[in-house]
Backbone as CSV, one residue per row, in Angstrom:
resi,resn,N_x,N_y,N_z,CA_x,CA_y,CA_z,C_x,C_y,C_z
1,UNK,98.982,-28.415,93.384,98.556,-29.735,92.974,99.648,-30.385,92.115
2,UNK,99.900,-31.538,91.930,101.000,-32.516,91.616,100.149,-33.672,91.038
3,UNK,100.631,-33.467,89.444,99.986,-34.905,88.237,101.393,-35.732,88.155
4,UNK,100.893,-37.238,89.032,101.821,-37.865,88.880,101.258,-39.208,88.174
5,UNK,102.368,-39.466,86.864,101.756,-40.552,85.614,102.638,-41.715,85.688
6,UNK,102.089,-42.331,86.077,102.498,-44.223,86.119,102.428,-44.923,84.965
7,UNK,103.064,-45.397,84.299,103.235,-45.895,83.266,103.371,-47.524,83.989
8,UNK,102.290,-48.444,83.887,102.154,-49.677,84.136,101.974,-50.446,82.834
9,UNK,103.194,-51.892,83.291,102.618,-53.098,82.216,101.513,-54.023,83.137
10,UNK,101.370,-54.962,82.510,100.143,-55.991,82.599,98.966,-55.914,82.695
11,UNK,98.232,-53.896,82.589,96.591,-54.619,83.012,96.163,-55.098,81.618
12,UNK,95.367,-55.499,81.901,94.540,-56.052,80.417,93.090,-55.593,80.412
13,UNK,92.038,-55.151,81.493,91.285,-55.171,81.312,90.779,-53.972,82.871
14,UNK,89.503,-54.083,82.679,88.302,-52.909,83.441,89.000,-53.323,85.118
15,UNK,89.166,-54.441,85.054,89.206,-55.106,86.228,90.967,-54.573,87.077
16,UNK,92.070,-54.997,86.154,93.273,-54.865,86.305,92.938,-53.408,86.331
17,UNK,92.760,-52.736,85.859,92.603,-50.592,86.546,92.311,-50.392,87.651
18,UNK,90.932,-51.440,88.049,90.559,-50.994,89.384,91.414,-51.532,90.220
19,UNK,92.258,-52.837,90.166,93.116,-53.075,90.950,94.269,-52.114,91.753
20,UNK,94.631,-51.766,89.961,95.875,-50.252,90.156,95.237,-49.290,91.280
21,UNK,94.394,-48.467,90.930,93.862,-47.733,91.397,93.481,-47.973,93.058
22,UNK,92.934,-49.312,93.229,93.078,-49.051,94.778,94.629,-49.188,95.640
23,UNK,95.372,-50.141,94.758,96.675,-50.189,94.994,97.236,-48.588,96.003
24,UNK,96.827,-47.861,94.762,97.549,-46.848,95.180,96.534,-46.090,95.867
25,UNK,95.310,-45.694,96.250,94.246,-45.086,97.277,95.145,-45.612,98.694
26,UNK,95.617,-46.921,98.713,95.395,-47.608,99.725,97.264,-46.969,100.249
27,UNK,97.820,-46.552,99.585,99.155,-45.942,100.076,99.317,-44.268,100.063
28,UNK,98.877,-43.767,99.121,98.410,-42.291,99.159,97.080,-41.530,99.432
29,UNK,96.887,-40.651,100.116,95.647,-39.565,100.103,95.984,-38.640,98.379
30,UNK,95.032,-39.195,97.634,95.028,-38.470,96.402,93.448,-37.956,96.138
31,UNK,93.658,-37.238,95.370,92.317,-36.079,94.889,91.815,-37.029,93.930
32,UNK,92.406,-37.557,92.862,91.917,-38.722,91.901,92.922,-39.156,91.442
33,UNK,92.345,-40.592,91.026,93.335,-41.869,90.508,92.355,-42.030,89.965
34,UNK,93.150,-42.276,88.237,92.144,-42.825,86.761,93.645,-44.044,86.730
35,UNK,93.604,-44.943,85.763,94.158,-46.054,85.275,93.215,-46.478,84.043
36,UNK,93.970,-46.489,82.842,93.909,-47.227,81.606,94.752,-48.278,81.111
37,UNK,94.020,-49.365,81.262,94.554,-50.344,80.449,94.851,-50.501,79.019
38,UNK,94.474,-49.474,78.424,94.740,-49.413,76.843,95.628,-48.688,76.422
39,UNK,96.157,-47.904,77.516,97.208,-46.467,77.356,98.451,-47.419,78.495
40,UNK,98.282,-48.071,79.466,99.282,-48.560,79.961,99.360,-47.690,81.335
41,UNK,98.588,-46.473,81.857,99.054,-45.831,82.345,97.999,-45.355,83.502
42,UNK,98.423,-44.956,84.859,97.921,-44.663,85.843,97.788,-43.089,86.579
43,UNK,97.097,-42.331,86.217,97.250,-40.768,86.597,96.803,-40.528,87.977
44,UNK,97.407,-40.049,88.560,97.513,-39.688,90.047,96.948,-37.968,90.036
45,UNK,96.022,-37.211,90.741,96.174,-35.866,91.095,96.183,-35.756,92.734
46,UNK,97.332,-35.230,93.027,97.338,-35.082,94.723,97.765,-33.717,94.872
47,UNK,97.591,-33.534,96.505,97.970,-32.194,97.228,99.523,-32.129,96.984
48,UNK,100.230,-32.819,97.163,101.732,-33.067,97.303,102.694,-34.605,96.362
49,UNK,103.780,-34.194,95.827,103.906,-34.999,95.262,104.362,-37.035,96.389
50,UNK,103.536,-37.652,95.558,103.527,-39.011,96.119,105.353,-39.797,96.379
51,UNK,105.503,-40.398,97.273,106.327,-41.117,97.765,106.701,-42.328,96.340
52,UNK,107.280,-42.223,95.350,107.525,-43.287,94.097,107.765,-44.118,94.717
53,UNK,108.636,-44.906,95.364,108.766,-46.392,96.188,108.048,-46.692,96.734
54,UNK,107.001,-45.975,97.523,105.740,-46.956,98.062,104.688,-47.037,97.193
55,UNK,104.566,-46.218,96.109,103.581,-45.943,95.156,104.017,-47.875,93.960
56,UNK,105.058,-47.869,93.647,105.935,-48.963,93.087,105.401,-50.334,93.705
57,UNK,105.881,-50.361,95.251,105.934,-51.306,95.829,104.562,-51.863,95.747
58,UNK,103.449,-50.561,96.208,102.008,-51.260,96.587,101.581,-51.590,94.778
59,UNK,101.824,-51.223,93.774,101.500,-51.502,92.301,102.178,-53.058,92.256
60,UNK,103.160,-52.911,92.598,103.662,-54.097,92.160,103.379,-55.375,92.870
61,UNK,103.249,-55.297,94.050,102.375,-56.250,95.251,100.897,-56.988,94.137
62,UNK,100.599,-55.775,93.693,99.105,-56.467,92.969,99.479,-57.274,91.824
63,UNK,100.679,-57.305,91.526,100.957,-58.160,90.103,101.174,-57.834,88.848
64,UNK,101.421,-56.330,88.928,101.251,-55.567,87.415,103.347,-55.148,87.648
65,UNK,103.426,-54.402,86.690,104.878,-53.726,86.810,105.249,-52.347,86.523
66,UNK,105.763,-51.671,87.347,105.875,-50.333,87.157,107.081,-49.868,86.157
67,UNK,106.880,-49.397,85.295,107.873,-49.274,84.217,108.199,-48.068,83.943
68,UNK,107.692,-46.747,84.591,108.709,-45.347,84.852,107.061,-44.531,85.748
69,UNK,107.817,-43.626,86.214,106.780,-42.727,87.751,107.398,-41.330,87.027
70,UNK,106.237,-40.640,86.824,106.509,-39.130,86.756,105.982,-38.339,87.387
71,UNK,106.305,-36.961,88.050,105.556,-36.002,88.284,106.051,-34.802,87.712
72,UNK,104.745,-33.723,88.096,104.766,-32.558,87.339,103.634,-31.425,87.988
73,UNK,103.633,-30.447,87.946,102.518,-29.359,88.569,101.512,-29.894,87.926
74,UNK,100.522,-29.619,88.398,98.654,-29.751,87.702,98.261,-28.804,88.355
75,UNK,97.669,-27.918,87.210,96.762,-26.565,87.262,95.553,-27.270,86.614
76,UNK,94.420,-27.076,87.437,92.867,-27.471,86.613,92.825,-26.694,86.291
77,UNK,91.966,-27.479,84.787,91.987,-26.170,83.643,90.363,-25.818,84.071
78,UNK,89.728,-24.727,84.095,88.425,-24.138,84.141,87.492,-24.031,82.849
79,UNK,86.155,-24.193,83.065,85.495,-23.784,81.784,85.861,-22.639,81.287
80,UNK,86.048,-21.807,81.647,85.841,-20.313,81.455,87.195,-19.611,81.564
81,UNK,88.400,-20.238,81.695,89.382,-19.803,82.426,90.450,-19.517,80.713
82,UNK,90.786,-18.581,80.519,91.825,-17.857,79.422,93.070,-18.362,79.516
């Protein structure tokens, strides 16, 4: 699994997240997409790490601006897990 963190300017509100968020459903098969407008930032969990230029392009199409793309392994953490 692959946590990839979008660091977006312009949402402002409940509304501008959900935008992000389908933005990117609508270019990647991901496990979950969260977006906060108060943190600036868009968390991706997928099978494989995402394509950054189409991930960019379709964010930025909606009107917001992509201002750095990261990825990194994601291990879910378990209730119970040491």
């Amino acid at each position: 699994m692959i946590k990839t963190t979008i660091k977006v300017d312009g949402m402002m509100c409940g509304m501008c997240e959900a935008h992000v968020s389908d933005a990117v459903r609508a270019v990647i098969k991901a496990k979950k997409v969260s977006s906060s407008h108060s943190k600036g930032v868009t968390e991706i969990i997928s099978e494989e790490a995402p394509d950054s230029a189409s991930l960019k392009e379709a964010i930025e199409k909606s009107g917001y601006k992509v201002l750095d793309i990261k990825s990194e392994p994601y291990e879910k953490k378990g209730f119970f897990r040491r």
